[in-house]
C-alpha positions, 0 to 999 in steps of 0.5 A: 062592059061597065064592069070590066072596065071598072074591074080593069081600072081598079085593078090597075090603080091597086096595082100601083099602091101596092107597089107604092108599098114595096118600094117602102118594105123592100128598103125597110128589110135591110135599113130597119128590120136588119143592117145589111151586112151585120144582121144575116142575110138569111134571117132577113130573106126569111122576114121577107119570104115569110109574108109571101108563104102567108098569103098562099093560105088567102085563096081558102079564105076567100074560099070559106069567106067570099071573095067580096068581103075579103077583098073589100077588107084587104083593099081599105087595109092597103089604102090605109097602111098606104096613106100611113106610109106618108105620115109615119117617121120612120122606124118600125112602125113604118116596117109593120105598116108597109108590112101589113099593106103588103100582105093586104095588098097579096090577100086582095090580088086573091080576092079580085083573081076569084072573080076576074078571068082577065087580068092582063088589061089591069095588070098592064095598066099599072105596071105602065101608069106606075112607071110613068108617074115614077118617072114623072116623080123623078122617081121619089114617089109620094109617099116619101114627098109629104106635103099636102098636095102628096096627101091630096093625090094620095088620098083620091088615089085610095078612095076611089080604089076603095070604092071601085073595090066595093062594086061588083068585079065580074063580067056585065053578064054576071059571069066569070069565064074559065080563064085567067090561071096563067095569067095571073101566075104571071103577075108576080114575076111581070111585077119583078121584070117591069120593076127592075128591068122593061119598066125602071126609070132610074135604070133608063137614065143610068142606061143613058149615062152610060150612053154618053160616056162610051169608057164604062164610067157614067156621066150625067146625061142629056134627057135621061128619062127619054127611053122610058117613054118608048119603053112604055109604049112597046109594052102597052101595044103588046100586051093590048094587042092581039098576038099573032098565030103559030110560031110567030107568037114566040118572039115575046118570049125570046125578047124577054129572054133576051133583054133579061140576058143583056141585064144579066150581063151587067154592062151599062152599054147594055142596059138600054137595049135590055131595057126596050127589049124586056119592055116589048117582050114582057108586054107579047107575054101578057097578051099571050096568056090574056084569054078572055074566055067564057063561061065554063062550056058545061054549065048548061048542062049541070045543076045549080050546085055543080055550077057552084061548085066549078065557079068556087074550084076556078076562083080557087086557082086563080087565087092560087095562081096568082098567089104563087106568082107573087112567091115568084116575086119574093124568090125572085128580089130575095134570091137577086139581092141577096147575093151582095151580101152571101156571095154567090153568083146572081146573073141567072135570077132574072134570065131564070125568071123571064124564062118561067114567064116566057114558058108560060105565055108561050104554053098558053092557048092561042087567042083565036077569037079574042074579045075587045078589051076594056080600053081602046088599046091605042089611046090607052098607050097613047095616053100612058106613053104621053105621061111618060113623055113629062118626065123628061120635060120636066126634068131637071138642068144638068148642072155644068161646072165651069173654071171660067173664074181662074184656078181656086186657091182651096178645094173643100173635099166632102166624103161621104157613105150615103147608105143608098139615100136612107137614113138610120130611120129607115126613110128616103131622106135626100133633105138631110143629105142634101142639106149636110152636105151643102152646109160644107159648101163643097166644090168636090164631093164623093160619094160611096154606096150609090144605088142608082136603080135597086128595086130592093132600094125603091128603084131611085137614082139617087145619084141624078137626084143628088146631083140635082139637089146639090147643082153639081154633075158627076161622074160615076163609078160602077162596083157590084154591077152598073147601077151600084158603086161610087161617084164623084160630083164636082163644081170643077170640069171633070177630065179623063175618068178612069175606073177600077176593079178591085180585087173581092179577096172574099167579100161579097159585094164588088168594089172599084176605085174612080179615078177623075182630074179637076180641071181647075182652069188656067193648066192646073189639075187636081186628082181626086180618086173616091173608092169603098173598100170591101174587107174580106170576112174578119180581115182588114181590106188590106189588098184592096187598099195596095191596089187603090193606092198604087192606081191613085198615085200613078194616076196622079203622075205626080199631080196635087191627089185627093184619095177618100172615101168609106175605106173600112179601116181604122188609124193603126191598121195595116189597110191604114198604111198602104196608103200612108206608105204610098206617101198620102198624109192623113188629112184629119191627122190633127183632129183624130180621133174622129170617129164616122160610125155609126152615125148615132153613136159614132165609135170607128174611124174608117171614112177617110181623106188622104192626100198628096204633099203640097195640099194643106188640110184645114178644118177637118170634120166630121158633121152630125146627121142621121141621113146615113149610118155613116158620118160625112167626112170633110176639109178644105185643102190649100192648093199649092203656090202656083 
């Protein structure tokens, strides 16, 4: 079985290219083809869906054609535009490279379906080895790390893709069998479910925060990565294994089903039980629809020509199969995300998604004689779930802040809108906010639009990397769902985190206000409440900004307050004063005007400090960099006598 296992292992490590790719077109949608929130939401699911619709014309290519020299062609295009990605500074050459990656990689998933019946091995395999490596990469994948040993691995990953593309992918027989139209429709979304659920090592770690806090606010945690490995393992051992007969072989579909269900409730304490729930179910779903059958049981009985003309009519759905699946995907992302910015509910998508899958593993015949597979199942997951157990040994200390030096007599506050870790170049730049922020030599950052696992946005936890980056633990603050809000980090021991709700007055993305104490040492206490207004569509975000400045000052209770983040509103403003009124003083009142956005032509005041009587603002600023599309904000602040 040479060539299966050939086929399965190309197919595996193109799997994990194309991917590689997604997770910098997805990003390149709203950060360098639109802005999310200014340009249309529409108009940019319309650019993303559009490359999807495309590619359902590949399997009458690969029909006219042949599948081998389309398939060939697509795979040097996608390892091309892959290696490209690593070397390319951003903007829209970046976009049209991943572009044409990702619509390369959609016509060689055509070519391969035509000549392979049995995906699920491959398909398997690489969602499994993708999601070891993320977590092993701290998920920063390569092609946003450089360097040469980025471009070494990278390069032996395209060439022997490549290479193994340009061999011969049907059985050692020389035959394909009939099979494999469901499972290849299920590729697209298994793909969506792994990347965003069973298989996402950021949302594992962002599942463990919530583990360890217990109050709905999230804290760094302890072995972060741990769940990912378990993860992998249960999904590999499904989907290798055979399914068992009857009635029984529903229970991957109703543990899809309801690990998607626990997503779809967007509670961070039920992130890890969806997370292993998704992982097994997803993996049965594979295996049910892994039909390894033979050649079509008619083909003795007919004419060469016949046989032509069956063999050309089965790779043409398969083609289309998986081509539809892949539209699945689109629809699925688009439809998912799309509802931070249009406003409408998105719980149903993924349950919706996992249902469509569950429906057709579960529709899928019974495997009664089912052959071996390419791969020792067991040591296939035993080595994958072994990769994945490097991510959380080799993961980072958590950062411990400590007061053990006595109270400080000033506090350097930096604010700062991080877009989600991407730059106005439309790249993953954790160097340049790393490197801003800590030219400020900060002991209390906040942090606002923090994605911490958004398939949408590269699946990283940019808050863990951050934090690791800068030395600092955090504490975060859920606002859209549990993986996206604010945060705050800190040198100072955190005390009694508390976070808000926020009213959505019409704005599409949910909003919250985090409130923390800095335990400065020796009974002295500082509040610090970070928060992102959302304003309602041509309003000021003025009930939003009632609401956090009532909840800051009670908080508070009479303790030095620090009240900052990206508050949409300008000096002047009736938003502007709900704060001012609840007795906050402006803290770069003597430096205005200063204006924070856009970061390369900066024209609005709206990223602010407030704070309490009795904290002295010096040094405001506002440093120059492009990490963001917002400016970082910045004082240091006199604590009073004690």
């Amino acid at each position: 079985m040479r060539y299966r296992q050939l086929t399965t292992g190309t197919l595996a490590l193109g799997v994990i290219l194309l991917i590689d790719v997604l997770r910098v077109w997805l990003p390149g949608i709203i950060t360098i083809f639109g802005q999310a929130a200014s340009t249309p939401a529409e108009l940019m699911g319309a650019f993303a869906l559009g490359w999807f619709v495309l590619a359902l014309g590949a399997p009458a290519v690969v029909r006219r054609v042949g599948a081998r020299p389309v398939t060939v062609a697509a795979a040097v295009l996608l390892g091309v535009a892959r290696l490209a990605l690593t070397a390319t500074p951003g903007g829209r050459t970046q976009l049209w490279l991943a572009t044409a990656g990702l619509l390369a990689g959609l016509v060689w998933l055509v070519g391969v379906a035509a000549d392979t019946d049995r995906p699920v091995p491959g398909l398997a395999l690489g969602f499994a080895v993708n999601a070891a490596l993320h977590a092993v990469l701290d998920t920063v994948d390569l092609v946003w790390r450089g360097g040469w040993l980025a471009w070494l691995l990278s390069s032996v990953a395209v060439v022997l893709f490549v290479l193994g593309t340009a061999q011969p992918g049907t059985r050692a027989d020389g035959v394909t069998g009939t099979g494999g139209v469901r499972a290849w429709l299920l590729a697209g979304p298994a793909l969506l479910l792994a990347a965003m659920v069973a298989l996402s090592p950021a949302l594992a770690r962002t599942g463990m925060s919530y583990l360890v806090a217990g109050d709905g606010v999230a804290r760094s945690p302890l072995f972060g990565l741990a769940p990912l490995p378990v993860a992998v393992a249960g999904f590999l051992c499904t989907a290798s294994t055979r399914p068992p007969r009857g009635w029984s072989r529903a229970y991957g579909p109703v543990a899809l089903l309801a690990g998607a269900v626990l997503f779809a409730l967007d509670r961070g304490d039920l992130l890890l039980p969806a997370i292993l729930l998704a992982a097994v179910g997803l993996g049965a779903c594979l295996a049910l629809t892994d039909d390894a059958s033979g050649p079509d049981s008619d083909a003795s009985d007919t004419s060469d020509t016949a046989n032509a003309s069956n063999a050309s009519a089965r790779a043409a759905r398969r083609g289309y199969a998986v081509a539809a699946g892949m539209l699945v995907f689109a629809l699925g992302a688009v439809g998912y995300y799309s509802a931070y910015d249009l406003g409408y509910p998105n719980a149903a998508v993924p349950v919706v998604v996992a249902g469509l899958a569950a429906v057709v593993a579960f529709a899928a015949r019974p495997v009664v004689h089912r052959l071996p597979g390419p791969f020792p199942p067991l040591r296939a997951a035993a080595a994958v779930t072994a990769l994945a157990l490097l991510a959380p040994v080799l993961a980072d200390d958590i950062p411990v802040a400590s007061n053990r030096d006595g109270p400080p007599e000033r506090l350097t506050v930096v604010a700062y809108n991080i877009r989600m870790g991407f730059g106005l170049d439309g790249r993953f730049d954790l160097p340049g906010l790393t490197e801003v922020v800590e030219r400020q030599r900060p002991d209390v950052v906040l942090l606002s639009e923090v994605d911490r696992a958004w398939l949408l946005n590269g699946g990283h936890d940019t808050l863990d990397l951050l934090a690791g980056r800068l030395g600092m633990p955090y504490v975060f603050g859920p606002a859209a769902d549990p993986v996206w809000g604010d945060a705050v980090l800190s040198r100072w021991p955190m005390r009694d985190p508390r976070s808000l709700p926020l009213p959505a007055v019409g704005a599409p993305t949910g909003a919250q206000a985090l409130a923390v104490t800095l335990d400065l040492g020796d009974g002295v206490r500082t509040a610090v409440v970070s928060t992102h207004l959302q304003p309602p569509p041509g309003r000021g975000p003025v009930v939003q900004a009632r609401a956090v400045a009532d909840f800051a000052t009670r908080y508070a209770a009479g303790r030095p307050l620090v009240v900052a983040g990206d508050l949409n509103t300008e000096p002047g403003d009736e938003a502007y004063a709900e704060f001012t009124d609840a007795g906050l003083a402006d803290a770069f009142a003597a430096a205005r005007p200063l204006a924070t956005s856009p970061a390369d032509d900066p024209r609005q005041q709206i990223d602010h400090i407030f704070v309490s009587p009795g904290l002295t603002p010096g040094d405001p600023v506002a440093p120059r960099s492009t990490a963001s599309d917002h400016l970082p904000v910045a004082v240091t602040l006199t604590l009073p006598p004690r």
